[in-house]
C-alpha positions, 0 to 999 in steps of 0.5 A, a space after each residue: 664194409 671194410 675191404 678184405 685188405 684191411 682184415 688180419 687173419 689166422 692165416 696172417 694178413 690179407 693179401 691182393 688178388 689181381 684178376 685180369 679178364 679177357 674181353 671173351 671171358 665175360 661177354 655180357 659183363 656180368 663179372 664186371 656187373 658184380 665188381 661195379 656194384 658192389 657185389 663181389 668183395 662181399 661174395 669173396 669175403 663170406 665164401 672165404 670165411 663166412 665165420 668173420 660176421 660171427 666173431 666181429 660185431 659188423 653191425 645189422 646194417 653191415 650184417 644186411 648189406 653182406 647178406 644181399 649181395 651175397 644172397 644176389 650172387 649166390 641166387 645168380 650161381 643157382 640160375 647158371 649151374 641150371 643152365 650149365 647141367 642142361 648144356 652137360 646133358 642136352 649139347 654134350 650128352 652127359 649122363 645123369 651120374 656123370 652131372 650127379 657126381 660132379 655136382 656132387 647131388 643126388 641123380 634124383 635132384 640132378 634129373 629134377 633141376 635139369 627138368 625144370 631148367 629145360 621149361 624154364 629155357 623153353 619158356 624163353 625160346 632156348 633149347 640145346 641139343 647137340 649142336 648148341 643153343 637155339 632161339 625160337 618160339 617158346 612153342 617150338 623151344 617147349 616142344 623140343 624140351 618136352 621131346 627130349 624128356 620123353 625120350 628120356 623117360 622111355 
């Protein structure tokens, strides 16, 4: 794939972005991960302009390439924003409009998500509450997530 530097665009030529990371800023080296295998130019190509495969003939073989690791960190953002909505309501008490306006979602859908994150956290044996994450038996992580959405529905 070409690298975004060699690309012109309506907006004049492509410029270089340095990003510095401070070893705190990714601590299990997910970002680092995206760099190193190949996932981050095309992520930043496609979230910038997504229409540059619609008016240049990349090819399929190109065309795919793009889609899977877009598609890789598109589905990685999914399962963090989960996880960021269940710390929102559970450790900073959030309200469901509160979450549902910043994602800009539905309160329905927002309610929903951060239901089946919390059981899929659960499954792990992670749990939230006002005092940050736990780590225990997913029996107990469950029985926490299922007492919090009770309490909730009351």
């Amino acid at each position: 794939m070409n690298e975004p530097a060699d690309r012109d665009s309506a907006a004049g030529p492509a410029q270089t972005i340095t990003i510095e990371i401070e070893p705190g800023d990714d601590p299990y080296g997910l970002i680092n991960g995206l760099v190193m295998s190949d996932k981050f130019i095309p992520w930043l190509t496609v979230y910038g302009n997504a229409t540059y495969f619609s008016q240049n003939d990349v090819g399929e073989d190109e065309m795919y390439f793009v889609l899977a690791r877009f598609g890789s960190v598109a589905n990685r953002g999914t399962e963090k924003i989960g996880q960021l909505m269940v710390i929102a309501r559970d450790q900073y008490g959030m309200s469901w409009g509160r979450i549902a306006t910043a994602l800009d979602k539905p309160r329905t859908t927002v309610k929903r998500h951060i239901t089946n994150e919390r059981r899929s956290l659960a499954n792990a044996g992670i749990w939230y509450d006002a005092n940050g994450e736990h780590k225990s038996e997913s029996t107990t992580a469950m029985k926490m997530a299922l007492a919090r959405e009770s309490h909730e529905n009351d």
